[in-house]
N, C-alpha and C positions, 0 to 999 in steps of 0.2 A: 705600436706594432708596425713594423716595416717588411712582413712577411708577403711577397707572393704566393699566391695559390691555385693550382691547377686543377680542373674537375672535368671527369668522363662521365658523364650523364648525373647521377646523384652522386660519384664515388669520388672522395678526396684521391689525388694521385702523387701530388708534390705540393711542400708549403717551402717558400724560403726565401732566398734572395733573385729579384726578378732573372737571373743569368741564369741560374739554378735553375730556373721551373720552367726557362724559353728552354731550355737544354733537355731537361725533362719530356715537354710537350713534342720536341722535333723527334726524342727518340721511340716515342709511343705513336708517332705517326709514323716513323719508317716500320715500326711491329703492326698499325693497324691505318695502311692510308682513309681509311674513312671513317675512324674514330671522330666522334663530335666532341669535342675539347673547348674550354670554356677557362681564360685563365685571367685571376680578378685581384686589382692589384690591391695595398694597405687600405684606403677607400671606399673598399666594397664595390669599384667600378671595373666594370669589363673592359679588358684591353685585347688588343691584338699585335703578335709580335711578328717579323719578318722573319721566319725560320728558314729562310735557303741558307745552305753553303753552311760548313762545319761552326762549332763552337768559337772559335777566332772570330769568322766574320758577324754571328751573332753578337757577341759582345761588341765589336766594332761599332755594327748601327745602333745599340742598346748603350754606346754610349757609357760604357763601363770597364773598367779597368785602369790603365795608371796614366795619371794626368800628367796632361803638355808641360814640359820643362819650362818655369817659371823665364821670364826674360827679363834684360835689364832695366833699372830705372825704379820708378816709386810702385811699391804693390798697390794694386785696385783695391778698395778700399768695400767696394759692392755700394755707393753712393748713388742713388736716384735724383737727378733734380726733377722734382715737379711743381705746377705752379698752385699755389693756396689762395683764396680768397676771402679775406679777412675784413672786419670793420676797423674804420679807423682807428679806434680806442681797444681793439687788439693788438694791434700793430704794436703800438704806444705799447702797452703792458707789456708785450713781448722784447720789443727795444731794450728797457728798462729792466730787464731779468739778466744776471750774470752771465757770459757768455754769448748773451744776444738770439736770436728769434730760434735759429738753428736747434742750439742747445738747448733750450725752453722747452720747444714742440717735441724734441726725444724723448727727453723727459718726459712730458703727458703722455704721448702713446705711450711708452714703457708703464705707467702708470697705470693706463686703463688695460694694460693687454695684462696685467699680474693679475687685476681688478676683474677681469671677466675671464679668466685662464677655465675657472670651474664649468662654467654653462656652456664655454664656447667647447671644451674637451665634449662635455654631456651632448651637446649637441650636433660635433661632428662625429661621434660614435652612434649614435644614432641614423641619421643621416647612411652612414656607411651599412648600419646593419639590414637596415631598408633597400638600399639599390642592391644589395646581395640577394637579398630574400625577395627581391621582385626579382631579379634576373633567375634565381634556381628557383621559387617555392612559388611564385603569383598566381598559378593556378591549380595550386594547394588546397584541401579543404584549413577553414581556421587562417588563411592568410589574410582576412580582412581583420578578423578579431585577434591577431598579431598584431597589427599596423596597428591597432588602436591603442593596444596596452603598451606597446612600443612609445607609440608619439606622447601619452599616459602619463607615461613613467613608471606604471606597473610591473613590477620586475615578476612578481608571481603569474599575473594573468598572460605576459609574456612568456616564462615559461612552462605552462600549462598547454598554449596554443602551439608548442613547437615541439613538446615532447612526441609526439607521434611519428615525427619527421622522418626523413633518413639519416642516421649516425652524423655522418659528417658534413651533411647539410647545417643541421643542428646544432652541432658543434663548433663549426667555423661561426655561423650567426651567433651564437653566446658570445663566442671571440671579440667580434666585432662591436656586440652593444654590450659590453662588461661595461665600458665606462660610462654607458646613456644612464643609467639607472644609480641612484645614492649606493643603494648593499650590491653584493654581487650578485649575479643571475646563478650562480654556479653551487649557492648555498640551500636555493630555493628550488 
């Protein structure tokens, strides 16, 4: 999910692309300059965007829109050199692998990031649906006994403690921990 989301006290106002909903949020404060606005990115983390000056210069500092014209010579490759610390008889094994140390260590990561792609999805979907649901619902009745079923993995005890919520409180939080839990929350 890559959706930003915009909320006026319990009320979904905008979901989308963060340009969309800094655009949204500037226009619902020129309708209400003291609207309490609360807009939280893919994450589940509360951001804050620089709404002066029209939709151009929003996107300017947001850093979005059509990228710098490529310039001469070998494209960037996105290569990090950092440094490893290895035992000798790593090294060795590593030497000794086709392609050499470089090409070896890709390969494992790549190996362990397919190897833990499931828990670490489960677990960053969770994660996100908790800093949501502390930032709108923390002092919520049933917000402990959320967290619990949440961290759990009980998809029903979870949504049992959020059914009472508000609409789109509710709904954005399902959003976000659909992938924390094996079934969907959206079944239960």
């Amino acid at each position: 999910m890559t959706s930003y989301v915009l909320f006026e006290g319990e009320r979904r106002l905008a979901a989308g692309p963060k340009l969309e909903v800094a655009v949204a949020a500037q226009a619902r404060l020129a309708q209400a300059p003291d609207a309490s606005l609360l807009i939280f990115d893919p994450e589940g983390r509360q951001v804050d965007f620089d709404l002066r000056g029209g939709p151009w210069d929003i996107a300017l500092r947001l850093g979005v829109g059509e990228p710098a014209p490529r310039g001469r010579g070998r494209p960037k490759l996105g290569v990090t050199a950092r440094e490893v610390t290895l035992l000798p008889r790593h090294w060795e094994w590593l030497a000794a692998q086709p392609g050499g140390a470089s090409v070896a260590l890709r390969k494992l990561v790549e190996a362990a990031r397919r190897e833990s792609e499931g828990p670490d999805r489960r677990r960053a979907a969770r994660d996100a649906a908790y800093r949501f649901a502390s930032a709108m619902a923390g002092d919520r009745p049933g917000f402990e006994a959320m967290s619990r079923a949440l961290f759990a993995g009980d998809a029903a005890g979870f949504a049992a403690r959020i059914a009472d919520w508000p609409t789109d409180v509710r709904d954005h939080l399902r959003t976000l921990a659909s992938e924390a839990f094996e079934a969907s929350i959206t079944e239960v």
